[in-house]
Structure formats: C-alpha cells, structure tokens
C-alpha positions in Angstrom: -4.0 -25.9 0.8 -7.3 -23.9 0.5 -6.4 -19.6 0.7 -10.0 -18.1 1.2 -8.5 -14.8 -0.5 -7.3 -16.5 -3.7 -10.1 -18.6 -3.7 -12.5 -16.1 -3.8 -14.6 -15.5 -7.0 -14.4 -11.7 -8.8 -17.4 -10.6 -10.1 -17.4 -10.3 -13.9 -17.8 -6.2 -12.9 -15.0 -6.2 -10.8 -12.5 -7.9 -13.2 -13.6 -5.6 -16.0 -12.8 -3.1 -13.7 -9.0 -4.4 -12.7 -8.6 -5.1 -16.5 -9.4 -1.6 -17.6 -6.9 -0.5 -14.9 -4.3 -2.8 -16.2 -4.9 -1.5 -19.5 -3.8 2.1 -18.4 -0.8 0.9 -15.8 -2.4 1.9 -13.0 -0.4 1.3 -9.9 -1.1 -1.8 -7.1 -1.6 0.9 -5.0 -3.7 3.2 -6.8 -5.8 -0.2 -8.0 -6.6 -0.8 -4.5 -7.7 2.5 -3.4 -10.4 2.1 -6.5 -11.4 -0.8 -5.3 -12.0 0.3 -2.2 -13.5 3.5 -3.0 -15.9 1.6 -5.5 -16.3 -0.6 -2.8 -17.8 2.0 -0.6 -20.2 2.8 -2.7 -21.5 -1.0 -3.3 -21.8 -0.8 0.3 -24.3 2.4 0.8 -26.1 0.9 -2.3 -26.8 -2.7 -1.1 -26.3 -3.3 -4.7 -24.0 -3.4 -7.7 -22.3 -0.4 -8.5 -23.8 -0.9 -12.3 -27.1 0.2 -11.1 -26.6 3.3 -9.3 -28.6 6.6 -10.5 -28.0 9.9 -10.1 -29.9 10.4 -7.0 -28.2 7.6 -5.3 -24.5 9.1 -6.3 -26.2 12.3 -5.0 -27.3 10.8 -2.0 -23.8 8.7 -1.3 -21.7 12.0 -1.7 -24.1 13.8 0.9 -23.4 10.4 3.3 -19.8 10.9 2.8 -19.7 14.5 3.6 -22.1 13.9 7.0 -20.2 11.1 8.3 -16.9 14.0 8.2 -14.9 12.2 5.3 -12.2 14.3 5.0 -12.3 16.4 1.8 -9.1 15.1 0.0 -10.8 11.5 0.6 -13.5 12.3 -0.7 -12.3 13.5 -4.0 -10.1 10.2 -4.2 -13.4 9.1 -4.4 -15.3 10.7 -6.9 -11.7 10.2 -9.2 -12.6 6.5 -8.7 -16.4 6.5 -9.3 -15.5 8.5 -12.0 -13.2 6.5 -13.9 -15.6 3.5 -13.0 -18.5 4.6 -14.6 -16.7 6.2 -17.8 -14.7 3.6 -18.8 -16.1 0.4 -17.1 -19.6 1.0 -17.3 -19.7 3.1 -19.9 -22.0 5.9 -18.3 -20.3 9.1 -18.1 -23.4 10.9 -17.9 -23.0 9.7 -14.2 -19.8 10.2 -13.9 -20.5 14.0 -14.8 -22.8 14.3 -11.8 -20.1 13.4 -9.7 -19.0 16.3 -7.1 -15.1 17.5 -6.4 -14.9 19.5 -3.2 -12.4 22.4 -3.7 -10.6 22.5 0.1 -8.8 25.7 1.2 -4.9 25.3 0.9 -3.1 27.1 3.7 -0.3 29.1 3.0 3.1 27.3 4.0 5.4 28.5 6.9 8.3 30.8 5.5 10.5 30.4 6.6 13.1 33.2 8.3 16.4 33.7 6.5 18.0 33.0 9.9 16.1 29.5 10.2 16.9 28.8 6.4 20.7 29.7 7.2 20.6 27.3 10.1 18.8 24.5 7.9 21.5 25.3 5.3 24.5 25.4 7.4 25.2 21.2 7.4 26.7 20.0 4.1 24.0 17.3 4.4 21.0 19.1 4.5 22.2 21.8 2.3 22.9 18.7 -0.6 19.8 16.9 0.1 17.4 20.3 0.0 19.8 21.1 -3.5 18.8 17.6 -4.9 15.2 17.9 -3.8 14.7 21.1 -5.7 17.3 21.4 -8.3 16.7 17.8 -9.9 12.8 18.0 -8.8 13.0 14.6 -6.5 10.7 14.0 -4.1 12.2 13.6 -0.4 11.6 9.6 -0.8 13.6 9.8 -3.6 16.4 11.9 -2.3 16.9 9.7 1.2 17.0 6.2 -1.4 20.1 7.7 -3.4 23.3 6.4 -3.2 26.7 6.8 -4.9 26.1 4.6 -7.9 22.9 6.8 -8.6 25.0 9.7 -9.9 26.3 9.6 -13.2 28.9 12.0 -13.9 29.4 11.7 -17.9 26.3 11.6 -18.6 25.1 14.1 -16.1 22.2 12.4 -14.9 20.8 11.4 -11.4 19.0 7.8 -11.5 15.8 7.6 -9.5 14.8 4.1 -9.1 11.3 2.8 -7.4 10.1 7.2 -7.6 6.3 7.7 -7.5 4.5 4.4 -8.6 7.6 2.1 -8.5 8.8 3.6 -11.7 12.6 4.3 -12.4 13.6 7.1 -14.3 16.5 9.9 -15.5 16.8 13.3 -13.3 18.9 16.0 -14.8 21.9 16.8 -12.6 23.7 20.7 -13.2 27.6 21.1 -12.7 26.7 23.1 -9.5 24.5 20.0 -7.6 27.2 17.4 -8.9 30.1 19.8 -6.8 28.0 19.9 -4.0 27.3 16.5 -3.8 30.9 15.3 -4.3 31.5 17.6 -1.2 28.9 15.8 0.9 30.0 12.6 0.1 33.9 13.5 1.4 32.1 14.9 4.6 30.6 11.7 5.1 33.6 9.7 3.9 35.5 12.0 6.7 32.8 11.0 9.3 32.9 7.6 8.6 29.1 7.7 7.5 
C-alpha cells in the first residue's frame, strides 16, 4: 500500500534538522512548529533555507510583520530560524540578525475580594485553585488528577503527561493534602 506522506523523500537539510532536534528532546509538537516555521521561510525564499542572507531574513521578518502575523507568532519564529541556523547550519551570525518583537503584556483582571470569596466558596474550586498554585500545576494538570496521583507518605503529587508529555514529582504541603481529602468526601457525598 503506497502512503504519499511516508513515502515522501526528506531532504538531507531537513533530516539534519529533525536529528539535531532529537538530539535535544524536543517535543513532536514543538518539532512541528520548527518545521513549519522553517518552512515559511523556504517558502518566501523560493529556495533552501541554507542560502538565506541577511537581507532576505531582513526582508522575510518585514513580510511577516505586513501581512499582521501576530507578534507572539512571530517570535515562535525567529526561536526556530534561530535554532536552525545555529545549530543546523552552523551560521549564527544569521541567527544574531534575527529580530524578537517585545509585545505589551496587559495587566490581569483582579479580581474583587467579594468575587474571589465567591470563586472560593465551593470545596471544588477552592481545592483545584489550592493545587494550581500551591504545588505550581498547570490547569491541564490539575483537571487530569485523580485519587491514585496523591501520595500521602511520601508527600508528593504525581503529574503524568505535564507540559511536553513528561511525568514528573510536585511537592504536596500538609495543608493542600487536608484540603484535598475534604474534596474528595464532598464528591464521594455527591456521588461525583
């Protein structure tokens, strides 16, 4: 059976490139967003990315900015180019010329201590904001918990698949562990 995507020769650049990511454990996802990014600029050249100048990587950032790429994308970018031409093509004097935008960051919405006093009020929320903050999980991390995560000798909280599929040890205080024993009789209570 002939698959057109498997099939499909990789140029000798483009494999270097996957191998050097490899190398460093770069995540599938992160590898493809390189890829793509590189990709983007093989497409403005015409040509291989090997034989870009300064004035083209000049000249493709200026594209990107026109067209309205939004700013964040556009340093994803430049973090790919970059790694591309210093440890690929060995040319970080190109890689130097490359441009990171610096984007305003808003302040966030503070909340009012009536608003966090409402958020708080539910055993649920109250464990799952705790979790978040106290063992430093991210919110994907905290709604992929369950029971056999929480390990009560050892005082430990097991993340599995966090940020790049990777498992790892949170630290869990005396404090979190009470409150989460008390969610999980609310929800035994509940049926949940």
């Amino acid at each position: 059976m002939h698959h057109p995507i498997l099939d499909a020769v990789i140029s000798p650049l483009r494999q270097r490139l996957i191998d050097d990511m490899n190398m460093r454990r770069f995540s599938r996802e992160t590898q493809r967003n390189y890829l793509r990014d590189i990709g983007r600029l093989a497409t403005f050249l015409g040509r291989s990315p090997d034989t870009a100048t300064a004035d083209d990587l000049r000249r493709f950032q200026i594209e990107q900015q026109e067209d309205g790429v939004p700013m964040p994308t556009m340093n994803s970018i430049v973090s790919a180019l970059r790694f591309s031409f210093t440890h690929t093509l060995d040319r970080p004097d190109l890689a130097r010329r490359l441009v990171r935008l610096s984007h305003p960051r808003n302040l966030p919405v503070v909340l009012s201590r009536d608003e966090v006093a409402r958020l708080l009020n539910g055993t649920k929320h109250q464990a799952a904001l705790s979790v978040a903050y106290g063992a430093g999980l991210r919110v994907a991390e905290v709604s992929m918990l369950k029971v056999a995560d929480v390990d009560s000798e050892r005082m430990l909280l097991r993340v599995e698949r966090g940020k790049g599929g990777r498992y790892r040890n949170a630290m869990l205080s005396e404090d979190l562990l009470m409150l989460l024993r008390e969610w999980w009789k609310v929800g035994r209570q509940q049926g949940a």
